[in-house]
C-alpha positions in Angstrom: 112.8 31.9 38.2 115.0 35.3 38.6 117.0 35.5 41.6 118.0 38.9 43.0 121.0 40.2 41.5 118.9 39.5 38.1 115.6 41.5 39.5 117.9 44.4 40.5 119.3 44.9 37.2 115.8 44.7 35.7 114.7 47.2 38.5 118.0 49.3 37.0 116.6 49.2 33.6 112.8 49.9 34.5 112.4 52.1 37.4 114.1 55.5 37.7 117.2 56.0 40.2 115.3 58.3 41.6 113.6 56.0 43.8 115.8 55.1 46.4 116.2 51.4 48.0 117.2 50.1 51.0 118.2 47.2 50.5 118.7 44.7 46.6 116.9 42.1 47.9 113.7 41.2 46.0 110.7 40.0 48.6 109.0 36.4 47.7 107.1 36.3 50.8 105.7 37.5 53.8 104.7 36.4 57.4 105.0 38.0 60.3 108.1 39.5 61.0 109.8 37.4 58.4 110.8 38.3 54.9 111.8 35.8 52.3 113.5 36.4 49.3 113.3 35.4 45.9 116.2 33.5 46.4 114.9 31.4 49.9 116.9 33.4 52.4 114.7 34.5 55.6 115.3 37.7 57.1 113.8 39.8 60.5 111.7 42.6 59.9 112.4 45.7 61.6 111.7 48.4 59.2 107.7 47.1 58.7 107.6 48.9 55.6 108.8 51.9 56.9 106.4 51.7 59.8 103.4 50.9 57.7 103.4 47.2 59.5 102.8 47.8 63.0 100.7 44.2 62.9 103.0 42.2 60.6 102.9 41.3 57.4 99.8 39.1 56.1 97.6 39.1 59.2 95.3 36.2 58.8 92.5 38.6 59.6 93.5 41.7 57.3 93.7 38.6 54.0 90.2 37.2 55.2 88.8 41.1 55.3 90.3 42.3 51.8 89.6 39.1 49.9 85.9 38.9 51.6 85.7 42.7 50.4 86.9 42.1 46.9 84.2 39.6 46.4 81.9 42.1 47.3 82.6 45.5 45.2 86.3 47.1 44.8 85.7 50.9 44.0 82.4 52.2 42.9 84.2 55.3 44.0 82.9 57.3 47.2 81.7 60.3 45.2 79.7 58.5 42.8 77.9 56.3 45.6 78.8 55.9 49.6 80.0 53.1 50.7 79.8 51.1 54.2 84.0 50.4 54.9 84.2 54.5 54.4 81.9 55.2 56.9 82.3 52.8 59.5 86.2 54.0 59.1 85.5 57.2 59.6 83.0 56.7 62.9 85.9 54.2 64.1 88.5 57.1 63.9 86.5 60.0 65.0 85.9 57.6 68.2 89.4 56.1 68.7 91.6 60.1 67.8 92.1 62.2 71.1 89.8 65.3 72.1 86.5 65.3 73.6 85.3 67.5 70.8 82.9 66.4 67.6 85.3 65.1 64.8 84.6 64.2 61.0 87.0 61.9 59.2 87.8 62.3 55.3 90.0 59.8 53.9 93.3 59.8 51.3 95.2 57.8 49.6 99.3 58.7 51.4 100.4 60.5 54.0 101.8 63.4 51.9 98.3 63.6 50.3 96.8 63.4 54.2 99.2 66.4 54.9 98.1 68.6 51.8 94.4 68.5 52.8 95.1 69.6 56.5 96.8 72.4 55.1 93.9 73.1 52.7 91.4 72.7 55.5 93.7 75.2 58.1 93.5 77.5 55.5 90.1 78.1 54.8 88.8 77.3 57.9 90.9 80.6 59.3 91.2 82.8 56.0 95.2 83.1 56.4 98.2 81.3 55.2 101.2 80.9 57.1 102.0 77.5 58.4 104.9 76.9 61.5 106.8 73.6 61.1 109.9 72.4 62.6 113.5 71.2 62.0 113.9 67.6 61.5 110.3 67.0 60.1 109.6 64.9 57.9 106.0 65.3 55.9 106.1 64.0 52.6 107.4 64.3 48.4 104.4 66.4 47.2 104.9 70.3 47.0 103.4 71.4 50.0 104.4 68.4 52.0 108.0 69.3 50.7 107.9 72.1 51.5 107.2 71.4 55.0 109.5 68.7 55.1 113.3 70.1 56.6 115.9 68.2 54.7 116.8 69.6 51.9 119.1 66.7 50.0 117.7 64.7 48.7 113.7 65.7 49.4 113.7 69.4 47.9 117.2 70.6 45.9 116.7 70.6 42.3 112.5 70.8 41.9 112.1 75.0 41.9 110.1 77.4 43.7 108.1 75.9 46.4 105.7 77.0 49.1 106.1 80.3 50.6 105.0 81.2 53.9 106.5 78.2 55.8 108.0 79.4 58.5 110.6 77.1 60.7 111.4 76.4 64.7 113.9 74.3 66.2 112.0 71.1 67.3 111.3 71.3 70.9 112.7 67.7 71.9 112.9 66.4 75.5 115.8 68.6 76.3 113.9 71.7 74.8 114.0 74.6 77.7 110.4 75.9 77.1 111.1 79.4 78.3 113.6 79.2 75.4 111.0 77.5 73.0 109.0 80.5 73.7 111.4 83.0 73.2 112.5 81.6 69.8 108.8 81.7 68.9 108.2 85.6 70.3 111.3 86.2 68.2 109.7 84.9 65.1 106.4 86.5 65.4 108.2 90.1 66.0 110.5 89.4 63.1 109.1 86.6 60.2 105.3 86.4 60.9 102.4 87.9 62.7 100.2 85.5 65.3 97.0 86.9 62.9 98.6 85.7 59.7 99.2 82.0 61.0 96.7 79.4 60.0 98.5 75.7 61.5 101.2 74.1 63.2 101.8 71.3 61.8 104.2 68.9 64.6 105.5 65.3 64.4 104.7 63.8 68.3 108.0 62.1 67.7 110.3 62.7 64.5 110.3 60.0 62.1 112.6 60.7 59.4 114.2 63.3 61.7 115.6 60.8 64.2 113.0 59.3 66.4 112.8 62.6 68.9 109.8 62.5 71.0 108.3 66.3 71.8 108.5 68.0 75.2 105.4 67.6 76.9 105.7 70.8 78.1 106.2 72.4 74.5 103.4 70.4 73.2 101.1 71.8 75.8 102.5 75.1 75.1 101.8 75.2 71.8 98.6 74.2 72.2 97.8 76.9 74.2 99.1 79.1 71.9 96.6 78.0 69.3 93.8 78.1 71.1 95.0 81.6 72.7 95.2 82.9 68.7 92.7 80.8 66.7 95.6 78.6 65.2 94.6 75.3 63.5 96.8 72.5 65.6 98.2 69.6 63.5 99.4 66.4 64.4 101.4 64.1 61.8 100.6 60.8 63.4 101.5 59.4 60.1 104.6 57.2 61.5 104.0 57.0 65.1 100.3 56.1 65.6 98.5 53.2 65.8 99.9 51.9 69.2 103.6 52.4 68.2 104.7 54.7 71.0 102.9 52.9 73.4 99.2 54.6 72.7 96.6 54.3 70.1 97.8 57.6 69.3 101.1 59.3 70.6 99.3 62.5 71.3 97.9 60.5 73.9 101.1 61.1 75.8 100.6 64.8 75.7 97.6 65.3 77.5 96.4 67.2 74.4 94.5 67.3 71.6 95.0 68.5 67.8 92.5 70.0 65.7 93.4 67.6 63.0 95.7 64.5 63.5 96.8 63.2 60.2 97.3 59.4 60.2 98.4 56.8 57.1 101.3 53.6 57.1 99.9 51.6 59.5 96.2 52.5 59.2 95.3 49.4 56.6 98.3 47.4 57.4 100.0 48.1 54.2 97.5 48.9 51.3 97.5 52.9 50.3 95.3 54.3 52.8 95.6 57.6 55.0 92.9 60.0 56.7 92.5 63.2 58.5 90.6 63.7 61.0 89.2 66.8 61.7 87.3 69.2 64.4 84.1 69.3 63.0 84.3 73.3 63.2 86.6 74.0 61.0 84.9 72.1 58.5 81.5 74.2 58.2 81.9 77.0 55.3 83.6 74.5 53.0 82.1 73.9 49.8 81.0 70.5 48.5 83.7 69.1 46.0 86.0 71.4 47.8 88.2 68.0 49.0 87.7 64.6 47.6 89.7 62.0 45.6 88.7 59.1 42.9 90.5 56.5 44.9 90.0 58.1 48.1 88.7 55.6 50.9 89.1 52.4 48.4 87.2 49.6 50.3 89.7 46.9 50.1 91.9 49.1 52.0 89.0 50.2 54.4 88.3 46.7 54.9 91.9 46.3 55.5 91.9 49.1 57.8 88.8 47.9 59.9 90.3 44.7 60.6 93.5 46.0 61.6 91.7 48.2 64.2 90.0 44.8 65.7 93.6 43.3 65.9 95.4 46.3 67.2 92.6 46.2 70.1 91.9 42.5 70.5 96.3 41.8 70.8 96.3 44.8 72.7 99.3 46.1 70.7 99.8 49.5 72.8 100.4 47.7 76.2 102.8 45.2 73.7 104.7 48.0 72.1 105.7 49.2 75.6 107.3 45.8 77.0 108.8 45.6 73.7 110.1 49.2 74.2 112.0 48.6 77.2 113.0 45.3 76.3 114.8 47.0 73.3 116.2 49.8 75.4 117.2 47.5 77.7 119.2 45.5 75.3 121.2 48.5 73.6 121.6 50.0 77.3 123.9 46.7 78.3 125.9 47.1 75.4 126.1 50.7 75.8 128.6 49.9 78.3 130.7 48.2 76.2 130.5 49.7 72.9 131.1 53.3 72.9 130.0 54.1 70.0 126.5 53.6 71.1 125.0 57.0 72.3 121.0 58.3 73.1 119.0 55.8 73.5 115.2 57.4 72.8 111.7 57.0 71.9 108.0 56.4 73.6 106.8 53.0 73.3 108.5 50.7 70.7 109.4 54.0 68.5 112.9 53.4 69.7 115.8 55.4 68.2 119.8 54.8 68.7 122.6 56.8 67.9 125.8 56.1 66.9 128.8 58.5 68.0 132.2 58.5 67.6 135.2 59.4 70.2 133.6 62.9 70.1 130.0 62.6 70.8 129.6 63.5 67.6 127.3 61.8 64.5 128.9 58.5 63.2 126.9 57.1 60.2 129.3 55.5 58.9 129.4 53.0 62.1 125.7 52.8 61.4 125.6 51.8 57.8 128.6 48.8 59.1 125.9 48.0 61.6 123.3 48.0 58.8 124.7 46.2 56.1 126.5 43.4 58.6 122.9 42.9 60.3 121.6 42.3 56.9 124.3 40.4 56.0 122.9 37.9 59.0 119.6 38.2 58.4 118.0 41.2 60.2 116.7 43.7 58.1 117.2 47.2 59.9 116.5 51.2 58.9 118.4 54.8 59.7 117.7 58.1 60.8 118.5 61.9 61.4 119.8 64.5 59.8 123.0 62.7 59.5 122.3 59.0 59.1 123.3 57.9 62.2 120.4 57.0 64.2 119.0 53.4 63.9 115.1 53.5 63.9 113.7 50.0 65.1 110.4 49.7 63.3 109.2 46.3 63.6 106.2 44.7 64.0 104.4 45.0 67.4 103.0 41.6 67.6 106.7 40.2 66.5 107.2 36.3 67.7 109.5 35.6 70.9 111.2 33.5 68.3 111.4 36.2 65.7 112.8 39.2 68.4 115.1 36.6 69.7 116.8 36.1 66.3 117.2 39.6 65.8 118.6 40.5 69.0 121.0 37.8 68.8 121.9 38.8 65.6 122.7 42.5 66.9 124.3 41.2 69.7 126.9 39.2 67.3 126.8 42.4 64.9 127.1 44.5 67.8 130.3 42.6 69.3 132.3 42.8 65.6 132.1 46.3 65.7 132.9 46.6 69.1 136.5 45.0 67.9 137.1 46.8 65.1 136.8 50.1 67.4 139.4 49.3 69.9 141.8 48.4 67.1 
């Protein structure tokens, strides 16, 4: 059998660089919050695929669904004849999404691909073509999800011309002074772009990628208003922070607000390639048949998949356990904030929790993160970062994560935590 270092260099010779890794470990198996790799060593889970594993890895009930489901048919492909997983899906999400409004649900294959038809859908649905986005986001590889994306390096320098009419705002974080937030967007619409030629905002409840800020409330609300006010499509990229992460089914939940179209994926079918939109059934009327659509869009393995992890995320009630786990975590990197000063925000609704590292000055220290990192791994905890510069840790792991499991990795920080703490006061 090949071990690691052996797989790597084939994953060298096969796969291009491009594709970047976190980690050279090669996985053998899954449970839980526990990976185990090809050479026997366990680790703690607390990226969950990037988010994508809010129930753990190899639910007994998401294996019994997709292997009762493969038995039954695997894609006669939605176009050419409906199928029962698709449209139960569907009702389930136009039920579970906020807004007391009537909803239809199409389904995708990513997130990106998710993001692309809520633009397409904005866009006809209100004839114009300007889309506001904001610093920090994060919305996928494809062009127009690239092009909303904000980091440049290494998500958008070297692939040409890309969307036009994207126009960016600072994102309005906790701290975000509204009247401010509405001056910079009076500026804009005086300057960049008129209200009339503005078809969606598209807005992250909390930043992923861009360092696990949570919205203002207040902005939220405000920008909500200003769609309605000016017939602006409102969409919500749920695509890392639903499914009971933050606390709610959906973190929109928090804002006492509704979007026209909340964009969902990761988590959705507990790892298979599954995302949806769901959308205000108004904006929906003039289009064309054919207009959207996809061959593998909807697969039923993965709406089996997704089915069942509804059931779970209900029946473990995962929301209420992503908030004890939330301030347990906080808790934890708030006591050693008091020792190791390199520690700095703690943030994040629910168990979305982000950390930042800092140095003397207050100021971005990845490089304390990636020691952080690469030691944790080093003892067996498997951890992610963040933010423009690197230095936030993003704790991602599974929601239903053993008191066995979440005591290993805390102790694991805590040892991790402790070196550092050393090697700084040297």
């Amino acid at each position: 059998m090949m071990n690691n270092e052996s797989l790597w260099h084939l994953r060298e010779s096969e796969i291009p660089q491009a594709l970047g890794n976190n980690t050279k470990l090669c996985v053998k198996k899954a449970q839980g919050a526990t990976l185990t790799d090809v050479d026997g060593k366990t680790y703690v889970d607390f990226a969950a695929g990037i988010g994508a594993m809010n129930i753990g890895h190899n639910h007994p009930k998401v294996v019994e669904a997709i292997t009762k489901q493969t038995h039954e048919f695997i894609q006669p492909c939605f176009h050419v004849m409906i199928h029962e997983p698709y449209l139960k899906l569907a009702q389930a999400l136009n039920t579970l999404t906020p807004g007391d409004f009537a909803k239809q649900t199409m389904l995708c294959n990513s997130g990106a691909e998710a993001v692309e038809n809520a633009i397409k859908v904005a866009r006809f649905s209100t004839k114009r073509q300007a889309v506001l986005c904001f610093d920090g986001a994060f919305h996928g590889r494809t062009f127009m999800s690239m092009s909303l994306t904000a980091k440049v390096k290494p998500y958008k320098q070297g692939f040409g011309e890309l969307f036009n009419n994207i126009y960016r705002l600072p994102y309005p974080d906790t701290h975000c002074d509204l009247n401010h937030f509405k001056s910079l967007i009076n500026d804009l619409i005086a300057n960049q772009v008129a209200l009339e030629d503005i078809a969606a905002v598209i807005i992250e409840p909390e930043l992923g990628e861009g360092g696990f800020m949570p919205a203002s409330i207040e902005a939220m609300q405000y920008l909500r208003h200003l769609c309605n006010e000016h017939g602006i499509v409102m969409i919500a990229d749920e695509i890392q922070s639903g499914f009971c992460r933050t606390g709610k089914f959906f973190a929109m939940s928090h804002y006492h607000c509704a979007p026209d179209i909340l964009v969902m994926g990761k988590s959705l079918a507990s790892g298979l390639p599954l995302s949806a939109l769901t959308i205000k059934k108004s904006l929906l009327k003039d289009m064309p048949t054919a207009s959207l659509g996809g061959t593998n869009s909807g697969n039923p393995i993965a709406c089996a998949a997704a089915l069942a992890s509804l059931e779970i995320f209900k029946e473990e009630n995962l929301a209420d356990q992503a908030m004890h786990l939330g301030q347990v975590l906080r808790d934890f990197f708030n006591e050693h904030k008091k020792t190791c000063d390199f520690i700095g925000d703690i943030r994040g609704l629910g168990a979305m929790i982000g950390i930042e590292f800092v140095d003397h000055n207050n100021q971005p220290n990845p490089t304390m993160l990636k020691r952080f990192i690469d030691q944790s791994l080093h003892h067996g905890l498997i951890l992610l970062s963040s933010g423009s510069h690197k230095h936030v840790l993003r704790l991602l792991c599974p929601l239903n994560i053993s008191e066995h499991e979440l005591t290993e990795a805390l102790s694991i920080m805590t040892k991790v935590l402790n070196q550092l703490r050393l090697v700084a006061q040297v």
